[in-house]
N, C-alpha and C positions, 0 to 999 in steps of 0.2 A: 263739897264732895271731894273727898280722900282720894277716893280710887273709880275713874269714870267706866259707866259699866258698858260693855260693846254687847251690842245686838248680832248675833251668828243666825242666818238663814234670813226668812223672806219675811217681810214685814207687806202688809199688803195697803192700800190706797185705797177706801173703802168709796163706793160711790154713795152719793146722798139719795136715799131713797124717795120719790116725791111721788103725789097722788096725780089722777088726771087732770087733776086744776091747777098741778103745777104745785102744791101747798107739800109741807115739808109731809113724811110718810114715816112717822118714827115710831111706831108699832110694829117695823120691819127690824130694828136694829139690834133686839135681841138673839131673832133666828139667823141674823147675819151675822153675828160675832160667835154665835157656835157652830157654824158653817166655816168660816176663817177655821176656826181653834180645831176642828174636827179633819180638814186639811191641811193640817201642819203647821198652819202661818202661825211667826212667832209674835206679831203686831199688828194695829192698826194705825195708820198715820190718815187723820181722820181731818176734811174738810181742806183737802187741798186740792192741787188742780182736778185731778180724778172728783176728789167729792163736792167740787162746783163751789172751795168756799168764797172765792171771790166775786159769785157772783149772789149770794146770802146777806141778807140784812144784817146788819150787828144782833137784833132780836135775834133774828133765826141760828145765828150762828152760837145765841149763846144754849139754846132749845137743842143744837145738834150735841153740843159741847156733853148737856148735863146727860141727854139721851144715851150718849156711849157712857160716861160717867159711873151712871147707875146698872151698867151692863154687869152682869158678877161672871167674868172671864178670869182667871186668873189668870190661867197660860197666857193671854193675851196682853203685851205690853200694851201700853194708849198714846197716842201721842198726836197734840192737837197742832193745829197750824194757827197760831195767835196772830203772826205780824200780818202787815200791808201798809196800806198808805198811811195809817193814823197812828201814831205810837199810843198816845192816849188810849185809845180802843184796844191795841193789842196788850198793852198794858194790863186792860181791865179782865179781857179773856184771860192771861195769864194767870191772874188772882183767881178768879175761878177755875179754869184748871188744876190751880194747888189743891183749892177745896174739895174739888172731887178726886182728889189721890190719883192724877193723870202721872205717869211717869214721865214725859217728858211734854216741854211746847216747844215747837217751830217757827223760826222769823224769816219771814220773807223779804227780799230786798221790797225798799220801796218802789215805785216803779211808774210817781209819776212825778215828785219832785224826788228825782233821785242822789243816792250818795254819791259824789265824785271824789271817794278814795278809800282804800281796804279804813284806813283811819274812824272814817265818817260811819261806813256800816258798821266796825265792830263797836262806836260809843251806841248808836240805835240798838244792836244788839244787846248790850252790858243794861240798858237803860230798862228794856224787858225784861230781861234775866233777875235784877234787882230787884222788880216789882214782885217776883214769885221766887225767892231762893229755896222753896223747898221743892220743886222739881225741876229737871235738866233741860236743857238747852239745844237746841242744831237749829242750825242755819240754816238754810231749805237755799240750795243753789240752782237756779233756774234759768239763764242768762236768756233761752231762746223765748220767754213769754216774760220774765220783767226786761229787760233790753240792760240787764245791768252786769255787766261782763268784767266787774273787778277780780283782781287776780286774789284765788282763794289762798296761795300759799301765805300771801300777803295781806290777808284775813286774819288769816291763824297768827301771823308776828307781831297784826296788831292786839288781838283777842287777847293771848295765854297770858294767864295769868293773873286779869283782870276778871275774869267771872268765876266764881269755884263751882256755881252748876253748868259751864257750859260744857255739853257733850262732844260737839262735834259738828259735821258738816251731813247734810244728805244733798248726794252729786249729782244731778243730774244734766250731767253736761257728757258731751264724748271726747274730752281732753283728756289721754290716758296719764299722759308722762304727769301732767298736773295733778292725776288723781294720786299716783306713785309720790310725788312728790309729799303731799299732803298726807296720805298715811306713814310715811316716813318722817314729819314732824314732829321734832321733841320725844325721840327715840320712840314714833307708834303712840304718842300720847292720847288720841285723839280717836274718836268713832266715825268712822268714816263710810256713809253707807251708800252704796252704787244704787244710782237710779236711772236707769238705760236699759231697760229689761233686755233688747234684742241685741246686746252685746255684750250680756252678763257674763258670758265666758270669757272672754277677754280681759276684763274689769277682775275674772278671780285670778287670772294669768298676771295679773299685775298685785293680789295681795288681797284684795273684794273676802269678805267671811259674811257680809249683813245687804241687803236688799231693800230697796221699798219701791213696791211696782204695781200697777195698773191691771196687767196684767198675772198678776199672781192672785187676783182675787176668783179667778176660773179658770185657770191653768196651774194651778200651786204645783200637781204632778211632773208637767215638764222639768221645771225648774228644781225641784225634788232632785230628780233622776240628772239631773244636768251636774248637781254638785256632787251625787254620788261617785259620777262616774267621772269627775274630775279628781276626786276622794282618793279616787282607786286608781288612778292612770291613766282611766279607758280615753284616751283623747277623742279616740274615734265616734262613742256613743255620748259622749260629753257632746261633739258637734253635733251631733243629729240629734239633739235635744235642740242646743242652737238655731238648730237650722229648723225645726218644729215652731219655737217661740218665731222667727222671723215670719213662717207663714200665719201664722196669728195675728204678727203685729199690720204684715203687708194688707190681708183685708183691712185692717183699722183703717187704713187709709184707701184702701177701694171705697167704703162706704161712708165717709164723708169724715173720719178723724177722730175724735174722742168721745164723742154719742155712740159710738158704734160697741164701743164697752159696756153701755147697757142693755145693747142687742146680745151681748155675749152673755149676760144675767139670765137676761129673761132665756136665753137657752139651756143654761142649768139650771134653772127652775125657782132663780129669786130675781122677782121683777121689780126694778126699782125705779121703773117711770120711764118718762125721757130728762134730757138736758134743758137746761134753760137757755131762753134768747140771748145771744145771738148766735147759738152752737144748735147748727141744724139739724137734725136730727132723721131718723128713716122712716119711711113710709114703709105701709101693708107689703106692697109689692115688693120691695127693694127686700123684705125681710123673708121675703118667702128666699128671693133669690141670697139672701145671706145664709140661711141655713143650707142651701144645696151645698153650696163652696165650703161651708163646713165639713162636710160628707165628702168632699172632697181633698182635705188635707188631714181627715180621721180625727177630726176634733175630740169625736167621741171618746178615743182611745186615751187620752192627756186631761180630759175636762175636771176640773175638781166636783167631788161629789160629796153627798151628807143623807142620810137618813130622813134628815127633814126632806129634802127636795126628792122627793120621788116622781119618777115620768120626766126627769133634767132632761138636758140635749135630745128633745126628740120636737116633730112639729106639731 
C-alpha cells in the first residue's frame, strides 16, 4: 500500500448478536449494518471485545467473519479482529478476510504466552499481515484486558517499513502524550484511531480524526455533535457532549460492565441477546431499573435511531 488510507469519524464495535441459546443470531447483521450506515458510522470493527470475539469458537468466528462479509454496505468500512493467542488461526481468518474484500484485519496482542518486546509483537504482526497482503493491517492496542503494555511508539520503530499493508494502531489505552507521540510518527504516517470513547475529546485535543467505540453503536449522535462542535470551537458544547457520553458510559458500569451494551440495544430497538459466560449479564428487574436511569440522563435525546427500529428507546 502506497498511501495508508485514515478513517475520519466513528467506526463503531459491533456486538455479536446471539439467540436465547446463546447460538450465534446472524440474520440480525444485515439490519445492523444499515442501522450503523444510516447513523453516520463510517465502520464496523467487528468481533472484538464489544463483539465477544474472544470468546467464539474459530467455527464461529469464521460464520461471523463471512456474515458481515456478504453485508452489501458500502459506506461501511469492515474490519475484522483476526489475532489472539494462535497466529496459525489468525492467519487463516486473515486469508478469509481478504476473500471477502474486508478492508482491513486487526491483531491482537497475544495475551497468554505473551511478546516481551515492541520487537516480538511487530514479527506476530508482519507474520499476519503477510498471510493477507491484500488488505490492511492495525494493531488492536488493549493493554487493560491482554496485560500486554509494550510501548506502542516502539511498535511503530519496530513495524515501519516491514509491512506495506500495515495501517496503524487502534488505541485504546488513556496514555495521551503516547497517543501524540504515535500519530506524530514518521511525519503522521500512520492511522491512529482513539478507542476510549469517554475521553474522545481530549484524544481530538491531542490530533484523534477516527474512532472505534462501543458506544457509538447507540449513541453515534453524541459523538456526531461532539466533533462538530469541536469543528467549530464550541468548546463548551463540545464538553457537554463529553460529559453526556461519560453518563452513558458511568451506567456501563452501575450495571455490571460490558453486558450492559446490550441492554443499550435492545433499548433502540436491535436486540442482540446477552453476553456469554463469564460476562454476567442483567436480569428482568435490573433492566426495568436501567431504563428509568436512561430517562434520567435523556438518553432519548442522543440515542442513535433508524427506520428499521421503530418503538427504539421506549419500555
Amino acid at each position: 500500500m502506497s498511501q495508508i488510507h485514515k478513517i475520519e469519524g466513528l467506526v463503531a464495535a459491533p456486538f455479536t448478536p446471539m439467540h436465547p441459546d446463546g447460538s450465534l443470531n446472524l440474520n440480525l447483521i444485515p439490519a445492523y449494518a444499515q442501522f450503523l450506515v444510516q447513523n453516520g458510522v463510517k465502520g464496523a470493527f467487528i468481533g472484538g471485545s464489544t463483539g465477544e470475539g474472544v470468546s467464539l469458537s474459530f467455527a464461529e468466528k469464521t460464520e461471523l467473519l463471512r456474515a458481515w462479509g456478504q453485508v452489501d454496505a458500502p459506506a461501511l468500512q469492515k474490519i475484522m479482529l483476526v489475532g489472539g493467542t494462535s497466529l496459525a488461526e489468525s492467519c487463516e481468518l486473515a486469508k478469509l478476510a481478504a476473500e471477502y474484500q474486508y478492508d482491513a484485519v486487526a491483531v491482537l496482542a497475544p495475551f497468554y504466552f505473551k511478546p516481551t518486546s515492541a520487537a516480538v509483537l511487530a514479527d506476530f504482526c508482519v507474520a499476519v499481515g503477510e498471510a493477507a497482503p491484500e488488505v490492511g493491517v492495525y494493531f488492536y492496542h488493549i493493554p487493560a484486558l491482554t496485560g500486554v503494555s509494550v510501548s506502542m511508539l516502539a511498535f511503530l520503530e519496530a513495524i515501519d517499513g516491514r509491512l506495506p499493508n500495515f495501517r496503524g494502531i487502534k488505541y485504546t489505552h488513556n496514555d495521551l502524550m503516547e497517543y501524540r507521540q504515535c500519530l506524530l510518527f514518521a511525519d503522521r504516517k500512520y492511522d491512529l484511531l482513539w478507542g476510549w470513547d469517554e475521553i474522545f475529546l481530549a484524544a481530538m485535543a491531542m490530533g484523534a480524526r477516527g474512532a472505534v467505540g462501543s458506544t457509538f453503536n447507540y449513541a453515534a449522535p453524541v459523538y456526531h455533535e461532539l466533533i462538530r462542535a469541536f469543528d467549530a470551537g464550541d468548546l463548551d458544547r463540545a464538553r457537554a457532549m463529553q460529559d453526556q457520553s461519560i453518563a452513558i458510559v458511568r451506567l456501563l458500569g452501575k450495571y455490571g460492565g460490558i453486558a450492559t451494551g446490550k441492554a443499550y440495544m435492545r433499548a433502540v430497538g436491535l436486540d442482540c441477546g446477552a453476553f456469554r459466560q463469564p460476562v454476567q449479564n442483567m436480569s428482568a428487574e435490573r433492566y426495568t431499573e436501567f431504563l428509568e436511569d436512561l430517562e434520567r440522563i435523556q438518553f432519548n435525546r442522543y440515542a442513535s435511531r433508524s427506520a428499521l427500529m421503530e418503538g427504539a428507546v421506549s419500555r
